[in-house]
C-alpha positions as CSV (number, residue, x, y, z in Angstrom):
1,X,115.1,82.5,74.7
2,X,112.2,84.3,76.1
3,X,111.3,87.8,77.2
4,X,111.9,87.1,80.8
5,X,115.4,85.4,80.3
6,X,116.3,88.2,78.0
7,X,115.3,90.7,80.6
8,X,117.5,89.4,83.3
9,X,120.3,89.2,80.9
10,X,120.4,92.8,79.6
11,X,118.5,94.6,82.8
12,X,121.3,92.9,84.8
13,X,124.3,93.6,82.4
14,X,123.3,96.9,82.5
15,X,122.9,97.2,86.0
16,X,125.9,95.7,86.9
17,X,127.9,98.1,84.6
18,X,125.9,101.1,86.7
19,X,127.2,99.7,89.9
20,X,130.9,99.3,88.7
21,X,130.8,102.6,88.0
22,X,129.7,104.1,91.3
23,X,132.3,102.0,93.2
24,X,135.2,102.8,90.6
25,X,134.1,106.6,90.3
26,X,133.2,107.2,94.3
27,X,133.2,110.3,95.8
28,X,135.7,111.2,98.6
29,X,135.5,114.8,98.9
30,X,132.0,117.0,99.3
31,X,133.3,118.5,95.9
32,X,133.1,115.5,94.5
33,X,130.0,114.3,96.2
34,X,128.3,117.9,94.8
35,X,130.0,118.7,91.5
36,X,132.3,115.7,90.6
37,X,135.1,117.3,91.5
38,X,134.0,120.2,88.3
39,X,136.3,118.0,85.7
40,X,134.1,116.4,83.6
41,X,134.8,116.5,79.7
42,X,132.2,118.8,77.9
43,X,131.1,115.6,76.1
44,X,130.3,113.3,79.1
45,X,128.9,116.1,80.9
46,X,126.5,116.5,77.7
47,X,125.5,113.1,77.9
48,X,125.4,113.1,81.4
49,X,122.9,115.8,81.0
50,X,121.0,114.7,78.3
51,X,120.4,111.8,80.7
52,X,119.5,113.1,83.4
53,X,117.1,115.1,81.7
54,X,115.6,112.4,79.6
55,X,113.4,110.8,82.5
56,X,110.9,108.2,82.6
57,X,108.5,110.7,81.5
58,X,110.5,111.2,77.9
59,X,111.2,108.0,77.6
60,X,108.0,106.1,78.6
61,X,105.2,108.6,78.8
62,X,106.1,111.1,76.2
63,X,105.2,108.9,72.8
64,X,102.4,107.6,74.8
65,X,100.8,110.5,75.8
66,X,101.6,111.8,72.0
67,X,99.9,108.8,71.0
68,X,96.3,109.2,72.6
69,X,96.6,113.1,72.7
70,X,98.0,113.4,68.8
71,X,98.8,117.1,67.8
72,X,98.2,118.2,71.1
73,X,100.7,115.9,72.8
74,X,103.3,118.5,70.7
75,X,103.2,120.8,73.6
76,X,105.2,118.4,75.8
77,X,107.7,118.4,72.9
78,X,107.9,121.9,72.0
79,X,108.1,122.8,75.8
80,X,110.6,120.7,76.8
81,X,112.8,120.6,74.3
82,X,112.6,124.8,74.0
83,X,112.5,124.7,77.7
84,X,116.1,123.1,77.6
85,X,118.0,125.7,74.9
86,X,116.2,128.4,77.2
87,X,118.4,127.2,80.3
88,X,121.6,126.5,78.4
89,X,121.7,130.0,76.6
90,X,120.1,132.3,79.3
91,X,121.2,131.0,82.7
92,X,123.5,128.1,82.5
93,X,126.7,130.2,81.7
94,X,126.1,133.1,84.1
95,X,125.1,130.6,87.0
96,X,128.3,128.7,86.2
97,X,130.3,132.1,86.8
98,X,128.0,132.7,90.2
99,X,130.1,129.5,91.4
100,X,127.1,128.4,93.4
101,X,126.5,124.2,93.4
102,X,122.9,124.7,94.3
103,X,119.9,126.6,93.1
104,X,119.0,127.4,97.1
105,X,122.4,128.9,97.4
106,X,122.2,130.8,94.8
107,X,119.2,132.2,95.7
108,X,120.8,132.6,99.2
109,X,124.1,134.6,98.4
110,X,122.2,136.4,95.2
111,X,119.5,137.7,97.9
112,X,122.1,137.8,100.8
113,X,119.4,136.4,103.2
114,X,118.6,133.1,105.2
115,X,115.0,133.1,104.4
116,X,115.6,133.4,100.8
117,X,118.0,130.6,101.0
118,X,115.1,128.7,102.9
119,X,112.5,129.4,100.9
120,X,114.3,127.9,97.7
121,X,115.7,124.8,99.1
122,X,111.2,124.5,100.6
123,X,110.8,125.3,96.8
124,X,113.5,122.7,95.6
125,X,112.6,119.7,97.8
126,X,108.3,120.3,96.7
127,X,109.9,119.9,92.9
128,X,111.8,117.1,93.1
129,X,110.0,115.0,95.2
130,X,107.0,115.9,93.0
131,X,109.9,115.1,90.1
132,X,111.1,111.9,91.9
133,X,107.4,110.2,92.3
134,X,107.0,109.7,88.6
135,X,110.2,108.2,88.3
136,X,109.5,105.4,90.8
137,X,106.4,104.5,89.5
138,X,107.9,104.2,86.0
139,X,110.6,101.8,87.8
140,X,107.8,99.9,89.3
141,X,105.6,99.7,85.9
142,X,109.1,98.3,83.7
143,X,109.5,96.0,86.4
144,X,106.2,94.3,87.1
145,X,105.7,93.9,83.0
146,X,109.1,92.6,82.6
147,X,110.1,90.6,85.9
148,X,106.7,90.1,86.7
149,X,106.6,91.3,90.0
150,X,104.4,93.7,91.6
151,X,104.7,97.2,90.9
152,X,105.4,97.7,94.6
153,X,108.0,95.0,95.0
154,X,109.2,96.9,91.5
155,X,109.5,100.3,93.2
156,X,111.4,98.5,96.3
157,X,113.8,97.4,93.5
158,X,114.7,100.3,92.1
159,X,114.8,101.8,95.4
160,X,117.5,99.9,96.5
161,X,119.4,100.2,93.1
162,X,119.4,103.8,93.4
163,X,120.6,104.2,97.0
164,X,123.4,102.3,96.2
165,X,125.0,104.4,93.1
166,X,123.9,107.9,94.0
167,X,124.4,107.7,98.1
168,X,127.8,106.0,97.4
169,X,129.0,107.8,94.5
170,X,127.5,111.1,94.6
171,X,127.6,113.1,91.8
172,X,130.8,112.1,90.2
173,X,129.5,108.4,90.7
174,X,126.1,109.9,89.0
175,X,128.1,111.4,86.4
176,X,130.0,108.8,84.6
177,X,126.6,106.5,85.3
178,X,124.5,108.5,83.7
179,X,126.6,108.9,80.7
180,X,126.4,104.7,80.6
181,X,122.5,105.4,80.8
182,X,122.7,107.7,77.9
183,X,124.2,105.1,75.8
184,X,121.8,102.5,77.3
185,X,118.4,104.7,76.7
186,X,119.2,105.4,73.5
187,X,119.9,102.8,71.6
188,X,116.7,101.0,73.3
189,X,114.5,103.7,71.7
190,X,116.2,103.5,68.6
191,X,116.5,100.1,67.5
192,X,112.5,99.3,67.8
193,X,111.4,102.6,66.2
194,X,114.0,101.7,63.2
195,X,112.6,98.0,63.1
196,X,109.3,98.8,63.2
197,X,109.5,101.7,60.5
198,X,110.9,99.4,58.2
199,X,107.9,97.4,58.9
200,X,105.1,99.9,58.1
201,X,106.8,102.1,55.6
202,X,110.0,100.6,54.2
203,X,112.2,103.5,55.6
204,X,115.1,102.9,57.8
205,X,114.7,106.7,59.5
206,X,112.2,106.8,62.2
207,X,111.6,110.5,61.1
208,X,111.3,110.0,57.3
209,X,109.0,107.5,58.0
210,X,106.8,108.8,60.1
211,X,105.9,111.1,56.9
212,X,106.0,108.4,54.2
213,X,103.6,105.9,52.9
214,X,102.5,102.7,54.7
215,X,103.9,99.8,52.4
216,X,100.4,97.8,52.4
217,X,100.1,98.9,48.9
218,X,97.1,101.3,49.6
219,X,99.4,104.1,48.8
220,X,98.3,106.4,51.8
221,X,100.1,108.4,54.1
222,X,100.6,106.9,57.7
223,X,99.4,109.9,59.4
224,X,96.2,110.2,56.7
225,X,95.6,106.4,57.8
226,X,95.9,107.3,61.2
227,X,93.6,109.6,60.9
228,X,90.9,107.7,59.2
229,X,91.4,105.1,62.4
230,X,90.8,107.5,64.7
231,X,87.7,109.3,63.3
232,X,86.1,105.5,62.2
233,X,86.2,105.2,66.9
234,X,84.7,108.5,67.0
235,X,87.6,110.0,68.4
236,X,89.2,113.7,66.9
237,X,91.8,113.3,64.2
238,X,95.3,112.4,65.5
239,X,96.1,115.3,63.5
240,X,94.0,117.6,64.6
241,X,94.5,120.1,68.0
242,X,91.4,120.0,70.5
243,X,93.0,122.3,72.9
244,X,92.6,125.8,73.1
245,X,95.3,128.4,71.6
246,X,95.5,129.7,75.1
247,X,96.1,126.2,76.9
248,X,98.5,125.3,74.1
249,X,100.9,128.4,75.0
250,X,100.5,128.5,78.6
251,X,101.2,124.6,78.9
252,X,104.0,124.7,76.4
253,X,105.8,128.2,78.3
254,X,105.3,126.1,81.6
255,X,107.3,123.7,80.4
256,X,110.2,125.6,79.1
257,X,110.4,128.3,82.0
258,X,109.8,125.3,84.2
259,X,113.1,123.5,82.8
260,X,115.3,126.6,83.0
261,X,114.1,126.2,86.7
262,X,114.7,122.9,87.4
263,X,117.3,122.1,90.1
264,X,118.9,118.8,89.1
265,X,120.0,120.2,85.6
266,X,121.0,123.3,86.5
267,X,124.2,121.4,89.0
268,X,125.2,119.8,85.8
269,X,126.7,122.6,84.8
270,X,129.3,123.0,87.8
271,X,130.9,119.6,86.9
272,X,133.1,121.0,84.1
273,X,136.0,122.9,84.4
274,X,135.5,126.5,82.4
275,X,132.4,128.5,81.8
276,X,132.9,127.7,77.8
277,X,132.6,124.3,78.8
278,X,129.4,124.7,80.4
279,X,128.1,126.2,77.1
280,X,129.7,123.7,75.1
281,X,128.2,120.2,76.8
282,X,124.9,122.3,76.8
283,X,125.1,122.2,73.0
284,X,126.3,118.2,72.9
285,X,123.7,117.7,75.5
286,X,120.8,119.4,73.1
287,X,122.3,117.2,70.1
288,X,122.0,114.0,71.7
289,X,118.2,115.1,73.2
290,X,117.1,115.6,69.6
291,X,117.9,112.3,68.6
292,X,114.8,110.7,71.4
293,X,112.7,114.0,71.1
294,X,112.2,113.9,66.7
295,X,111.5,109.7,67.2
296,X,109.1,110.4,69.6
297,X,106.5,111.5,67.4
298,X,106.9,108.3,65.1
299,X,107.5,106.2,67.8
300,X,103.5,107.7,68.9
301,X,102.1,107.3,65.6
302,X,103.9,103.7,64.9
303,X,102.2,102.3,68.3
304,X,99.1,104.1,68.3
305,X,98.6,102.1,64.0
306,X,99.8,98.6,65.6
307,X,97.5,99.0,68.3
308,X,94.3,99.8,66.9
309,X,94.9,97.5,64.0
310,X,95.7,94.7,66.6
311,X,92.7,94.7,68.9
312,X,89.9,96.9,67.6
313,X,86.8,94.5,66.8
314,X,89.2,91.5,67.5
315,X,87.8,88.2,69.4
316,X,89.3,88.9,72.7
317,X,90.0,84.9,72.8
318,X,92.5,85.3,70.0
319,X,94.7,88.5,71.7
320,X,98.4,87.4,71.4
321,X,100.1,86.5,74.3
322,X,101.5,90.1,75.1
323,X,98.0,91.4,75.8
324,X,97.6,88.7,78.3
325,X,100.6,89.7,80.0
326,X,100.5,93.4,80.4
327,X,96.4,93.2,81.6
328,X,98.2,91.2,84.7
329,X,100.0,94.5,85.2
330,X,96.0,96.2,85.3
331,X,97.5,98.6,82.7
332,X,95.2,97.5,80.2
333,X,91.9,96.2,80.9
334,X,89.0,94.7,78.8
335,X,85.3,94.8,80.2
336,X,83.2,92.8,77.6
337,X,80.1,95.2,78.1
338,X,77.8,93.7,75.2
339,X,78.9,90.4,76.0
340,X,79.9,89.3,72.2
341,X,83.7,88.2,73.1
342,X,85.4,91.2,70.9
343,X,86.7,94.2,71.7
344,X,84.7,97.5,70.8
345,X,87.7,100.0,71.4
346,X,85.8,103.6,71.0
347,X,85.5,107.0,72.1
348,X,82.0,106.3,73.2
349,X,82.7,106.0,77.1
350,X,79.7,104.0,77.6
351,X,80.6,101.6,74.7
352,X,84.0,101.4,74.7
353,X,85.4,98.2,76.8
354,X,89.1,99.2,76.5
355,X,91.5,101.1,78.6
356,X,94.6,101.7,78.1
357,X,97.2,103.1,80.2
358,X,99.6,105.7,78.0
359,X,102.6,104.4,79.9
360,X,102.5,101.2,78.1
361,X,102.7,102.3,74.5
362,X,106.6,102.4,74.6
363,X,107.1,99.6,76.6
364,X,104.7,97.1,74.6
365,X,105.5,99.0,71.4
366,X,108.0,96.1,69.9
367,X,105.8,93.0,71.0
368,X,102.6,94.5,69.4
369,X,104.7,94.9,66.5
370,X,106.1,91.1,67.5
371,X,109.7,92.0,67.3
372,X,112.4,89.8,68.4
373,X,112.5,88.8,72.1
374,X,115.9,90.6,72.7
375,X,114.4,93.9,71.7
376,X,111.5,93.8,74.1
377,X,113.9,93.5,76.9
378,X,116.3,95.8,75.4
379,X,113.3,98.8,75.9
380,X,112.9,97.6,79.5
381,X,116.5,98.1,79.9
382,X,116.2,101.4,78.6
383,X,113.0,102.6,80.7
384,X,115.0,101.7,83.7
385,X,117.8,104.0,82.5
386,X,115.6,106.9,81.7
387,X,113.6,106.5,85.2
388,X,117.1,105.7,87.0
389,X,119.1,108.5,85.9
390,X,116.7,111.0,86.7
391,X,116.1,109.5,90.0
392,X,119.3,109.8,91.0
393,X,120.1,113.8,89.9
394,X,116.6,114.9,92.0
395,X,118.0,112.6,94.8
396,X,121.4,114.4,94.8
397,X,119.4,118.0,94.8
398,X,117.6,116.6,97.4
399,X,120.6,115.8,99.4
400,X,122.4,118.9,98.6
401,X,119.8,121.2,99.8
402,X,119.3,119.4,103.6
403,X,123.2,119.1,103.9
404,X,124.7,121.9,102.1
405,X,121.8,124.3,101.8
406,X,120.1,123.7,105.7
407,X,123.1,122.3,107.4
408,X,126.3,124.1,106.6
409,X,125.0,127.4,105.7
410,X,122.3,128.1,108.4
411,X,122.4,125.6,111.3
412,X,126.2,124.5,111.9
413,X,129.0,126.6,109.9
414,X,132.0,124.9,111.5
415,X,130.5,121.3,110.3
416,X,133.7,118.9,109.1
417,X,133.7,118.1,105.4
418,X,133.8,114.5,107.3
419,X,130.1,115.4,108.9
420,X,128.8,116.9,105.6
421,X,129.4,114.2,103.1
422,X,127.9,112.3,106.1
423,X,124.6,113.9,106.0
424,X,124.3,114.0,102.2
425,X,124.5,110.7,102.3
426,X,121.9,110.3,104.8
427,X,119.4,112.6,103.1
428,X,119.8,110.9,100.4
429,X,118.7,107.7,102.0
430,X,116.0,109.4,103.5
431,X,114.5,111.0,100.6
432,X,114.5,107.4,98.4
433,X,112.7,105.9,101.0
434,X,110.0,109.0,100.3
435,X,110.0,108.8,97.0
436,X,109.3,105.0,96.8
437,X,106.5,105.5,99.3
438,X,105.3,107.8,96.4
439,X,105.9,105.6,93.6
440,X,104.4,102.9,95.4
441,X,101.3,105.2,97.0
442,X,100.8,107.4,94.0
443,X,98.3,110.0,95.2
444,X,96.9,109.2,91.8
445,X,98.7,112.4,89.4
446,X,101.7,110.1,88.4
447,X,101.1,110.2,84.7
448,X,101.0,114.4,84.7
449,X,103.1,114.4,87.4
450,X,106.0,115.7,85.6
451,X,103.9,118.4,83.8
452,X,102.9,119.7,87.5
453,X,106.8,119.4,88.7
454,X,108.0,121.7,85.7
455,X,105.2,124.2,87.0
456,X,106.1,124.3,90.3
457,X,109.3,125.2,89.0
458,X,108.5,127.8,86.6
459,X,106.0,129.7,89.7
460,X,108.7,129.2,92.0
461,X,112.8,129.6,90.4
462,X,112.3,130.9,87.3
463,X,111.3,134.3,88.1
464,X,114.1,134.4,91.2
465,X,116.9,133.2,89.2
466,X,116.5,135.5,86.1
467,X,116.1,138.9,87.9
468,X,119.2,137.7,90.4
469,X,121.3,137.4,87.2
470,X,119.6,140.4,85.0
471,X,118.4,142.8,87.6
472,X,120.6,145.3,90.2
473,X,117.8,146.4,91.7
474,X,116.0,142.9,92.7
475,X,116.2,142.4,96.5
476,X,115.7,139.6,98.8
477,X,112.2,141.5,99.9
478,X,111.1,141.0,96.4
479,X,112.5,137.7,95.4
480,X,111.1,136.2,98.8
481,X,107.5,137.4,98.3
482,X,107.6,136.7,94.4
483,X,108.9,132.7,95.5
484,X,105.9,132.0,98.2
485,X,103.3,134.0,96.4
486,X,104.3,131.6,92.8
487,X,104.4,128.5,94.4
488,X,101.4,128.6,96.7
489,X,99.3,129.7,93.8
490,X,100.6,126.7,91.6
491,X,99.8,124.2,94.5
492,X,96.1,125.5,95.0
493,X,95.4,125.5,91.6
494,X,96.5,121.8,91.4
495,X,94.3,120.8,94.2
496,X,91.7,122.6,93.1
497,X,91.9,121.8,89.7
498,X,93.8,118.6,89.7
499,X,92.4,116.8,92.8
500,X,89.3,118.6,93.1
501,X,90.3,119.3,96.5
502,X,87.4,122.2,97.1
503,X,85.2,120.8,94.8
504,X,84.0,117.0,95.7
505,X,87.4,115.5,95.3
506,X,88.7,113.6,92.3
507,X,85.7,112.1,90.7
508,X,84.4,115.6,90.3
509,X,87.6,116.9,88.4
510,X,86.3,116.5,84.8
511,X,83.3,118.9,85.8
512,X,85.7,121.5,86.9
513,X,87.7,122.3,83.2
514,X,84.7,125.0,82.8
515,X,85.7,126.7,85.3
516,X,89.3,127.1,84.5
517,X,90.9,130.3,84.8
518,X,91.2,131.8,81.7
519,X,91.1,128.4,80.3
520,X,94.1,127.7,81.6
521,X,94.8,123.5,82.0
522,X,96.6,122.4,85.8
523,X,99.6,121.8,83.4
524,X,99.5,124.8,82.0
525,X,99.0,127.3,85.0
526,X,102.4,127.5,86.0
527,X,102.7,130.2,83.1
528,X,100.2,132.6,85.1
529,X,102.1,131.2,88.6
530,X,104.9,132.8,87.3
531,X,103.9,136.4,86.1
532,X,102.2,136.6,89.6
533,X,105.7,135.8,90.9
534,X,107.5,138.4,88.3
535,X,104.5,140.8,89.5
536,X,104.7,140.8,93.1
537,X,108.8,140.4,93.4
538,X,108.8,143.8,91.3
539,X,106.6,145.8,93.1
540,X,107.7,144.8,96.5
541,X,111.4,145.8,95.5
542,X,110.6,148.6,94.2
543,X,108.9,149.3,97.8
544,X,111.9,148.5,99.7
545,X,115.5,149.4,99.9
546,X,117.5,148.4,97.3
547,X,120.3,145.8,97.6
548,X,123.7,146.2,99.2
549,X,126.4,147.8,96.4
550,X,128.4,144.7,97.1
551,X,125.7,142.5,95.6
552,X,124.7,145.1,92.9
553,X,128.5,144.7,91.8
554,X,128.7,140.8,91.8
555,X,125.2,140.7,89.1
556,X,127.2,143.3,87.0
557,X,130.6,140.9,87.3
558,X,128.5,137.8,86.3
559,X,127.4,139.1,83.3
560,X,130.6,140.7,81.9
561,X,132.5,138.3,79.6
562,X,136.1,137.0,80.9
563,X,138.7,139.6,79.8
564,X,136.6,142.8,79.4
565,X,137.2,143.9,83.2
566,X,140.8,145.3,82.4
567,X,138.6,147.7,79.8
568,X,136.3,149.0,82.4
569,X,139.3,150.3,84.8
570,X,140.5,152.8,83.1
């Protein structure tokens, strides 16, 4: 069979498994539609989370970015994989024992004000929608490959996919989904990085070979020969950092403050019953993110070997057939500048007559390596699940903050559970129409898109959510300023920096990374966001009164084990 009819097979078994799930697992409470009810086993919930945290941007972009960037692609890695034992050690357990579904109503209760409460869910909505983009376009990009539609009939797909499991089901349909997804995603990253490691180096382990010694009987070192590929098309060795120490720490803190920030993960730890549970399916959920964050790096190195020794100085006339089909997709274009029919694939911008997208390293990973057909369509299946999943948790933050967040605690109190599920369900309708507008309209960002969510996160939450739980004395005066001063610095940095907004717009963006401040990356900046936030938050509490005693005694209950209290009254 080929590709296509492979596709439809396993992209629609999969799918129709999803949707059986959502109608067998619906929600018919706001409890359930929020927190699945709060009785999810530890385990699910850990591979619930895993999946929802594992987006189109781990399982797609990740080992692509890895594999043009080399050793300074590890900062995504680092960051996000620090970034997640950060949030399920220092805040997942105490929010759990807050009892608040949200991250806006925590914010709301913790700083016992309205305009806190409506400053996070303006914070929470600019995060996920920034979140949700990249996830639509890596719908649309698995789609037009692998269906071969256009990416915006491919975004309209998905789009109507994921309305129907996460509007119907809410959060308990989400739930047991995403634990499907889990399953799904994983064993579509792992079966082609096993195949083609046994092809290059004779080892069965992904990791172990991504060390070992390519089996062409030259007796090097695949990253040594990786290396030499590099540096013979000018560009740096894969091993080798070109970013600055500075950039490198500031990009990789971003991500892991930004993480312990993000909204959609933080909920998953209200789906299980007990607080030890929560700490528990954080450490299953860290477990079964290792397994696709230590293959990523082969996975890189694998593609980025195939792919250079596949078309570099290769008559263009005699590109196999998967070359073909993924230049319909405009994801990989050849410009024949010298006019000699081959491909000169260098560094050399005015030479080379290559481009390649990063986002299709993953994808076209097994049919550069010219697996079997089932396999190919077995990592389509799985990029839908990564981009899916995550989809669907920023949608239900979405809808939780305009229905819980606006609705019931500010502008109507007395609304019927009836009402409320109502209007989650209709914010959630309304904010997967926006994001496929954005998948399908990127405004051009979509492949750091994910980077920039994590440090609107970390300028924004980060700094409100740890002083709520670790701090008496922080008030809603100081959290308020520290939020708005965070995230408006993060957003003009990236237009500045990012879209050149100021400076001659986008075209003029490479001429700006001079002018960086303190040499500080758009990705990275988030990391200086946030110590603004920290800043201003302290010193404007420390100007004003200090909270009520009520709420000074609910952040010293939150962080007091279970069963100590009876100690303390006597």
């Amino acid at each position: 069979m080929d590709v296509k009819t492979w596709t439809y097979i396993i992209v629609g078994l999969s799918f129709a498994l999803y949707i059986g799930i959502a109608i067998w697992s619906r929600a018919g409470s706001t409890k359930e539609f929020y927190v699945a009810g709060g009785g999810v086993s530890p385990l699910a919930n850990g591979m619930a989370t895993a999946a929802d945290w594992m987006s189109a941007a781990s399982f797609i972009s990740m080992a692509g970015l890895i594999s043009f960037m080399g050793y300074d692609g590890a900062v995504y890695l680092m960051g996000w994989t620090g970034g997640y034992v950060l949030l399920a050690l220092l805040l997942a357990p105490y929010l759990r024992k807050f009892g608040k579904y949200t991250v806006p109503d925590f914010i709301g209760d913790r700083y016992y004000s309205n305009t806190a409460r409506t400053v996070a869910v303006i914070c929470a909505l600019i995060v996920s929608f920034t979140y949700v983009a990249g996830q639509m376009r890596g719908v649309g990009v698995v789609f037009s490959r692998f269906l071969e539609v256009s990416i915006e009939m491919g975004v309209v797909i998905g789009m109507i996919i994921v309305l129907f499991y996460a509007v119907l089901g809410g959060m308990k349909g989400i739930t047991y989904t995403q634990v499907a997804q889990y399953c799904v995603l994983i064993f579509a990253y792992m079966v082609p990085a096993i195949f083609i490691s046994i092809a290059l180096t004779g080892n069965a382990i992904p990791q172990l070979g991504f060390g070992g010694v390519i089996n062409d009987g030259s007796g090097m070192y695949l990253l040594d020969k990786l290396d030499g590929l590099n540096q013979d098309l000018g560009f740096a060795a894969y091993t080798d950092g070109t970013k600055s120490m500075v950039d490198v720490f500031a990009i990789t803190f971003a991500l892991m403050v930004g993480t312990a920030g993000l909204p959609h993960v933080i909920v998953r730890f209200f789906t299980v019953p007990k607080v030890k549970d929560a700490r528990v399916s954080a450490g299953y959920a860290l477990l079964f993110i290792a397994i696709l964050y230590t293959t990523a790096p082969a996975v890189a190195a694998f593609a980025r070997t195939n792919m250079i020794n596949t078309v570099s100085n290769k008559e263009y006339s005699q590109m196999p057939e998967w070359f073909k089909k993924w230049e319909t997709t405009k994801l990989i274009k050849f410009e024949d500048k010298n006019g000699d029919g081959k491909i000169q694939y260098v560094k050399d911008k005015d030479a080379n007559e290559l481009t390649v997208d990063n986002d299709i390293m993953v994808l076209a990973n097994p049919e550069i390596a010219n697996l079997p057909n089932w396999v190919i369509a077995l990592v389509a299946a799985g990029g839908l699940a990564a981009a899916l999943s995550t989809a669907a948790g920023l949608l239900l933050v979405i809808s939780t903050s305009v229905s819980r967040d606006l609705i019931k605690m500010q502008w109507n109190p007395n609304v019927s559970e009836k009402n409320e599920l109502l209007y989650a369900r209709l914010s959630a309708a309304v904010a997967v129409i926006v994001a496929g507008y954005f998948g399908i309209n990127p405004p051009g960002f979509v492949a750091a898109v994910v980077a920039l969510a994590f440090g609107l996160a970390a300028a924004s939450f980060f700094p409100a959510i740890i002083m709520g739980i670790f701090s008496k004395r922080m008030n809603m005066q100081g959290a308020v300023a520290g939020m708005v001063v965070g995230i408006c610095l993060m957003i003009f940095y990236m237009l500045k920096f990012k879209f050149g907004i100021f400076d001659g717009g986008k075209d003029a963006v490479d001429g700006l990374k001079d002018a960086w401040w303190f040499g500080i990356s758009p990705e990275g900046f988030g990391t200086v966001a946030m110590l603004a936030n920290f800043a201003v938050a302290l010193v404007v509490s420390y100007m004003t009164p200090p909270p009520p005693q009520s709420v000074q005694e609910i952040v010293e209950n939150i962080r007091i084990p279970r069963g100590s209290g009876e100690a303390h009254a006597h």
